[in-house]
C-alpha positions in Angstrom: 4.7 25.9 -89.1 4.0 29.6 -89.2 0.1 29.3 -87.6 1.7 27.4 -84.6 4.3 30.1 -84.1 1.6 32.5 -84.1 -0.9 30.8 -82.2 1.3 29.8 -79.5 3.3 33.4 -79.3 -0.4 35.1 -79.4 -1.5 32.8 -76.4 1.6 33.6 -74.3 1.4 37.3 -75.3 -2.1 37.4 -74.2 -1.2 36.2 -70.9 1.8 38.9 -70.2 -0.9 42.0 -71.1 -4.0 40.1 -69.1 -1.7 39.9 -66.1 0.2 43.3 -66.4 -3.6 44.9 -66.6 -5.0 43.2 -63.8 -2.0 42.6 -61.2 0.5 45.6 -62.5 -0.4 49.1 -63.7 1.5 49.4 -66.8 4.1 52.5 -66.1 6.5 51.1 -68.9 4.6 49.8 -72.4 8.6 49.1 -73.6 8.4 46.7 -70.9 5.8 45.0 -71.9 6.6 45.0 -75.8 9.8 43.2 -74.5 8.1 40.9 -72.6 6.0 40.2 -75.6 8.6 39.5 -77.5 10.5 37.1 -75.0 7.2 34.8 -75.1 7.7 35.2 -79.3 11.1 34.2 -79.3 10.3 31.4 -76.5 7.7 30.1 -78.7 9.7 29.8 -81.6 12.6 28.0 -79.8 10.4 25.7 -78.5 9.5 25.1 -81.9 12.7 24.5 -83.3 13.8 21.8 -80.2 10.1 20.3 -80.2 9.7 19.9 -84.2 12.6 19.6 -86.2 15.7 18.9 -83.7 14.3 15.9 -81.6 13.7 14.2 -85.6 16.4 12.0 -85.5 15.6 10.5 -81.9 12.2 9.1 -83.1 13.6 7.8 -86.4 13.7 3.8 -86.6 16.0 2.8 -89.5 14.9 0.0 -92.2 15.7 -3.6 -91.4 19.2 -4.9 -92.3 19.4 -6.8 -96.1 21.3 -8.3 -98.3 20.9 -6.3 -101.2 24.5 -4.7 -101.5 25.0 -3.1 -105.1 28.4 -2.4 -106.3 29.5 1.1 -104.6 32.1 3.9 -106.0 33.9 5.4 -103.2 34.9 8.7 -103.8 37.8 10.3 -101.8 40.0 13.7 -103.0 43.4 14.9 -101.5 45.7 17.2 -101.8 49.1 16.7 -99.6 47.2 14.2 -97.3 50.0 11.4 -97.1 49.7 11.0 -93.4 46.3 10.7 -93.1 46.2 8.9 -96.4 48.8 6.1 -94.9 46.5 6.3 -91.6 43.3 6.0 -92.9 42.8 4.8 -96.3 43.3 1.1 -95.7 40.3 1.8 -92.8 38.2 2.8 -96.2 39.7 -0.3 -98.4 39.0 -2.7 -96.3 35.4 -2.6 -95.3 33.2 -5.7 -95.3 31.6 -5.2 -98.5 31.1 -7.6 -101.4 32.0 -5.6 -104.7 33.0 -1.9 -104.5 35.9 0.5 -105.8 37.7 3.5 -104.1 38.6 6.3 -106.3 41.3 8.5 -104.6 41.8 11.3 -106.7 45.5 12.9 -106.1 45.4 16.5 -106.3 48.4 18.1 -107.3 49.9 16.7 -103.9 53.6 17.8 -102.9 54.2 15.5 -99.8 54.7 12.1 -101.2 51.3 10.6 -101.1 52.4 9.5 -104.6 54.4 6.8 -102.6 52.1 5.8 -100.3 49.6 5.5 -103.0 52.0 3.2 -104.9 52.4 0.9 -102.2 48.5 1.0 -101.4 47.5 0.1 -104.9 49.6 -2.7 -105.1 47.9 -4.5 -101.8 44.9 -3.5 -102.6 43.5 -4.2 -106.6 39.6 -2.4 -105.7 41.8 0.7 -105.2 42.0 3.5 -108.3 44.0 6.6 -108.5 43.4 9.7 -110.7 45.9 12.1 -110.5 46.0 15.6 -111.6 49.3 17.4 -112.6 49.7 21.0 -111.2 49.7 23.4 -113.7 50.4 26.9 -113.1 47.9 28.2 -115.4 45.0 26.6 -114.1 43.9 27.0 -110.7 40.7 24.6 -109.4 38.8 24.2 -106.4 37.4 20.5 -104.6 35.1 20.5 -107.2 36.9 19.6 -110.5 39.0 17.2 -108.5 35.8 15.4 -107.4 34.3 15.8 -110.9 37.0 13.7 -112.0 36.5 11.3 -109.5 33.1 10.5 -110.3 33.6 10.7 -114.0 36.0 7.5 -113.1 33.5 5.6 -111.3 31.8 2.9 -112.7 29.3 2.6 -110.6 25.9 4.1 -110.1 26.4 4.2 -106.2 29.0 7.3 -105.0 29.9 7.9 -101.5 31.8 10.5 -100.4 34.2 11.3 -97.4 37.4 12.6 -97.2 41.1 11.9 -97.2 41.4 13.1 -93.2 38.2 10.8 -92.3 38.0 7.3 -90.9 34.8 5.1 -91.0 33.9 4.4 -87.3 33.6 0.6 -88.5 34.0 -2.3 -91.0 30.2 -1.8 -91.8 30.0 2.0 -92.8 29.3 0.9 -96.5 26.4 -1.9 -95.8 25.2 0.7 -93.4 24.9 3.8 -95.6 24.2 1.9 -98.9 21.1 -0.2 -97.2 19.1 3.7 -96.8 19.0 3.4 -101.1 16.3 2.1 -102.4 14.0 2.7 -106.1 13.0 6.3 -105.1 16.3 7.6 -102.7 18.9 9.3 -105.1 20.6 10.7 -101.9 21.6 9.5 -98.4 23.0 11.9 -95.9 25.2 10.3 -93.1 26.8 11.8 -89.8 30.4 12.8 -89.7 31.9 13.7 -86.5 35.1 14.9 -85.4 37.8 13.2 -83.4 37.9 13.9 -79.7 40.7 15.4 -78.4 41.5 17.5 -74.8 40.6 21.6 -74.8 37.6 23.8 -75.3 38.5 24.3 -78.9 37.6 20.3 -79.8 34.6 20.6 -77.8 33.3 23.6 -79.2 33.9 22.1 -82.7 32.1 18.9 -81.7 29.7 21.0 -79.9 29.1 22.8 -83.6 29.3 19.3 -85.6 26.4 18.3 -83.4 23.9 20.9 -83.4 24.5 21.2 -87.2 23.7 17.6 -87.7 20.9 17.6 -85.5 20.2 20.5 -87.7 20.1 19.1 -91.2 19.0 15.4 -90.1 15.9 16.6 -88.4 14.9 18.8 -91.1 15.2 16.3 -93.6 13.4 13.8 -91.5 10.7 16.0 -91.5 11.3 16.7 -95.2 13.3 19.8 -95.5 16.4 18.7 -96.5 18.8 21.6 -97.3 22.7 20.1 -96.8 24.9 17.1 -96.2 28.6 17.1 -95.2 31.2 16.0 -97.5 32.3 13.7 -94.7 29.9 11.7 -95.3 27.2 11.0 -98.1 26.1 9.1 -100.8 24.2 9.7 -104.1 23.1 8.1 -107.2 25.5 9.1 -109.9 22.5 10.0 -112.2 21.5 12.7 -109.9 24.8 14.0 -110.2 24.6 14.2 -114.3 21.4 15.2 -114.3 21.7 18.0 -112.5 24.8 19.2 -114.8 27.8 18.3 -112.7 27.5 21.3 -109.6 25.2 23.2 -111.9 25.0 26.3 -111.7 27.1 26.9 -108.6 30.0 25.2 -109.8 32.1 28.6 -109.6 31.5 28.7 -106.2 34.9 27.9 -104.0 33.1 25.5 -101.2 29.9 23.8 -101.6 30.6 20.4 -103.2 28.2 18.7 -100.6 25.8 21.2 -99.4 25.2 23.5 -101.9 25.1 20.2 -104.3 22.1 18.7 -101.8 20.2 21.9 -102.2 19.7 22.4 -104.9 18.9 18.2 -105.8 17.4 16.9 -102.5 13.4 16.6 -102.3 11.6 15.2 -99.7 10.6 12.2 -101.9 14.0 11.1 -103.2 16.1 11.7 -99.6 17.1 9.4 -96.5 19.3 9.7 -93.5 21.7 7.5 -91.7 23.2 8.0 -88.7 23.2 4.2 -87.2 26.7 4.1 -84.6 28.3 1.5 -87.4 27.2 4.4 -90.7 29.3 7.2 -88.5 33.1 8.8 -89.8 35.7 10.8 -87.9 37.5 13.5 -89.4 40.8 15.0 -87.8 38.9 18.2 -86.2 41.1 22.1 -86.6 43.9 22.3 -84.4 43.8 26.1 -84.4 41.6 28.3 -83.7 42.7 30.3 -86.9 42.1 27.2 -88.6 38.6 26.5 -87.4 37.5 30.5 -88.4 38.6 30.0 -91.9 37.0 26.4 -92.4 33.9 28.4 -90.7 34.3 31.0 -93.0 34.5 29.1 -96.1 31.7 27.2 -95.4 30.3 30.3 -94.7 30.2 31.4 -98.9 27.7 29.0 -99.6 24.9 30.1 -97.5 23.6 32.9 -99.2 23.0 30.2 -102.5 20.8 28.1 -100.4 17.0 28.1 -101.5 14.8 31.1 -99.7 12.9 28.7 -97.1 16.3 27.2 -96.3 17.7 30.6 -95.8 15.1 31.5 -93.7 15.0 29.0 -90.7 18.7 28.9 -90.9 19.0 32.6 -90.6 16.2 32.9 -88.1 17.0 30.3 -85.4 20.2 32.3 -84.4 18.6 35.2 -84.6 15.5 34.1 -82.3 17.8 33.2 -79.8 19.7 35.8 -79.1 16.7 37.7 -78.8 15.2 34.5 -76.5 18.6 35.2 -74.3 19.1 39.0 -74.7 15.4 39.6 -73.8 15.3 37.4 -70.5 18.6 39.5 -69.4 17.0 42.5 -69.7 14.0 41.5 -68.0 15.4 39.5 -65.2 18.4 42.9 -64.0 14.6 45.1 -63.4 12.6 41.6 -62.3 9.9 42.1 -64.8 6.9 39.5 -64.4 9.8 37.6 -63.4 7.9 34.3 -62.3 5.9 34.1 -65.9 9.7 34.7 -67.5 11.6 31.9 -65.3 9.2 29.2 -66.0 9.5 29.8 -69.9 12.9 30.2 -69.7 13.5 27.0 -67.2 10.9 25.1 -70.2 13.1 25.9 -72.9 16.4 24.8 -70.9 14.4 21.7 -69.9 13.5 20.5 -73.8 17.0 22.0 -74.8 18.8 19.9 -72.4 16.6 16.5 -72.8 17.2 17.1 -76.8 20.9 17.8 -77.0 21.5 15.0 -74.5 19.6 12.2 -76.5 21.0 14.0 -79.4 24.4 13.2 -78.0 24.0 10.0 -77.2 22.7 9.3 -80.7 25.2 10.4 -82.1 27.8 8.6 -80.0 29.3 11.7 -78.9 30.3 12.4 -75.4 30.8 15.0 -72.9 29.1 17.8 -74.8 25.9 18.4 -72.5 27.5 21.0 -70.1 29.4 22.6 -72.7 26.1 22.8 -75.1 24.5 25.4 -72.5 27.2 27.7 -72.4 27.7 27.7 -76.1 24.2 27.5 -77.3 24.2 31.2 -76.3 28.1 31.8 -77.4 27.6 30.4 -80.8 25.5 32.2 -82.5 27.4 35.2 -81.5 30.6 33.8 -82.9 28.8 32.6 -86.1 27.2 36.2 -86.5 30.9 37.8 -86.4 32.3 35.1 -88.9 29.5 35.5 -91.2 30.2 39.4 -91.8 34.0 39.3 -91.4 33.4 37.1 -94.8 30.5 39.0 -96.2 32.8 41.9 -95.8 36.0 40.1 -97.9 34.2 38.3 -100.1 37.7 37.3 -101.9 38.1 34.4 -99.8 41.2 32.6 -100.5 40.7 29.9 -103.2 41.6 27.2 -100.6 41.1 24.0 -102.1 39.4 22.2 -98.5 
């Protein structure tokens, strides 16, 4: 990866100082240094979209079978009833020959205990495991879904969550057919429900680009996260790893941080067929969405160095991409050499995110993806050190 950054920023950087000494005389070097690093940053972008975000569009999924092993489905809530009453029966009625659903009551104030009564009477695969609030003790999502999968029987968990609907009666044939002798883990795609305003789209704009994010790289076998939303794992993995290991003081980070540290490139798969997808109830806030944002935020600095690398640098590039091309364009510098890479870029951008898209069965996200893809990593920067400077985030539970 790193000789075809170099190569290919060293072949565009050759051209910028071949043509500024024969066409230009050089009467600004800073010019030219910027320049430099525009082609850089270009290169590396082009990397990104050309390597590890077009992943998913080439990736053909096994053949259907009829080797369905008994599943453990794994939800946790905490004052959920609506959604609960809304969505469960979505989960506990799938088309699927022998598996259990483990909903885990947490300390809930809101009468899901009700619901849950009424549920469990209709529906004899469905198992509750209820802790008591005690004033003493204080826990995060991860005891709660330690509990559930210390309940399970089976050696097949998936995971979503209480606020989530599978998008059809086939989620669990679909995920469950990606396991096999080697796959321990299965990462699926969790969307967000659409709904009117620039808020839902920029938080379906972000769901997207993550998820093209962490599916491509673990198609080309770097897989770093999966989303709680949506994901399945051998329940052997999860013991033999110790439970959440050693970042199981950590507030967030019962999905990602958990694939982290256990995925390999031998023993993960994805999943993202239109029948594997969920939908969860997206922020309705903007307050809302900066403190899910900055929750998740906590984890990242635990991910492995590579991981922390290309997640880190990616933003980073691009701003520079953007800032650079600003600069350059206001004083018209080389300005034909910098609107071709610029228009390239915006061409594989726009060709990726809108296959992408379409993938992923969401919809009207293209226009919106070019204005954010330079707002984003702005917003994500500021979020980032607003919680690396209050590092006592709440002990929210989700």
């Amino acid at each position: 990866m790193l000789k075809t950054i170099f190569y290919l920023s060293n072949y565009l950087s050759n051209i910028a100082c071949c043509y500024s000494q024969q066409m230009i005389p050089i009467e600004n070097i800073f010019n030219l240094i910027v320049f430099i690093i525009f082609c850089t940053a270009a290169a590396v972008e082009l990397f990104y979209w050309l390597w590890y975000y077009p992943a998913p569009l080439f990736h053909k999924p096994g053949e259907p079978g009829n080797n369905y092993p008994a599943v453990s489905v794994i939800i946790c809530a905490r004052n959920e009833a609506v959604n609960i009453r809304k969505f469960l029966p979505l989960v506990l009625e799938q088309d699927y020959p022998s598996y259990e659903v483990i909903l885990v009551n947490d300390c809930s104030e809101d009468g899901s205990d009700e619901i849950l009564g009424e549920f469990i009477v209709k529906y004899k695969h469905l198992k509750i495991s209820s802790i008591t609030k005690d004033p003493q003790f204080t826990h995060n999502k991860k005891f709660a879904q330690f509990i559930g999968i210390k309940a399970a029987k089976n050696e097949i968990l998936v995971f979503t969550d209480a606020d989530c609907l599978p998008q059809s009666d086939k989620w669990l044939k679909t995920i469950v057919q990606g396991f096999d002798e080697r796959t321990e883990i299965v990462l699926g795609y969790g969307g967000y429900m659409r709904e009117k305003g620039l808020l839902n789209s920029y938080i379906r704009y972000d769901c997207t680009f993550i998820a093209m994010q962490y599916l491509g790289m673990a198609l080309k076998k770097v897989p770093y996260m999966g989303v709680g939303r949506n994901l399945a794992y051998r329940r052997s993995v999860f013991f033999r790893n110790k439970g959440f290991g050693e970042h199981n003081h950590i507030i967030s980070g019962d999905a990602d941080l958990f694939i982290n540290a256990v995925a390999t490139k031998q023993n993960t798969k994805v999943e993202f067929r239109p029948e594997s997808h969920t939908r969860s109830v997206p922020a309705a806030s903007f307050s809302e969405f900066l403190s899910q944002k900055e929750r998740h935020f906590t984890t990242a600095r635990y991910y492995k160095p590579l991981h922390k690398i290309l997640l880190i640098l990616e933003p980073f590039i691009r701003l520079t991409f953007y800032g650079s091309f600003i600069y350059l364009m206001i004083i018209l510098y080389l300005w034909p050499y910098l609107a071709g890479l610029f228009l390239i870029r915006l061409t594989v951008q726009t060709i990726v995110f809108s296959s992408i898209q379409k993938r992923l069965n969401e919809k009207g996200l293209l226009f919106y993806s070019l204005i954010f893809d330079i707002f984003s990593p702005l917003l994500n920067g500021l979020i980032y050190m607003l919680q690396m400077s209050n590092r006592a985030v709440r002990n929210t539970w989700k």
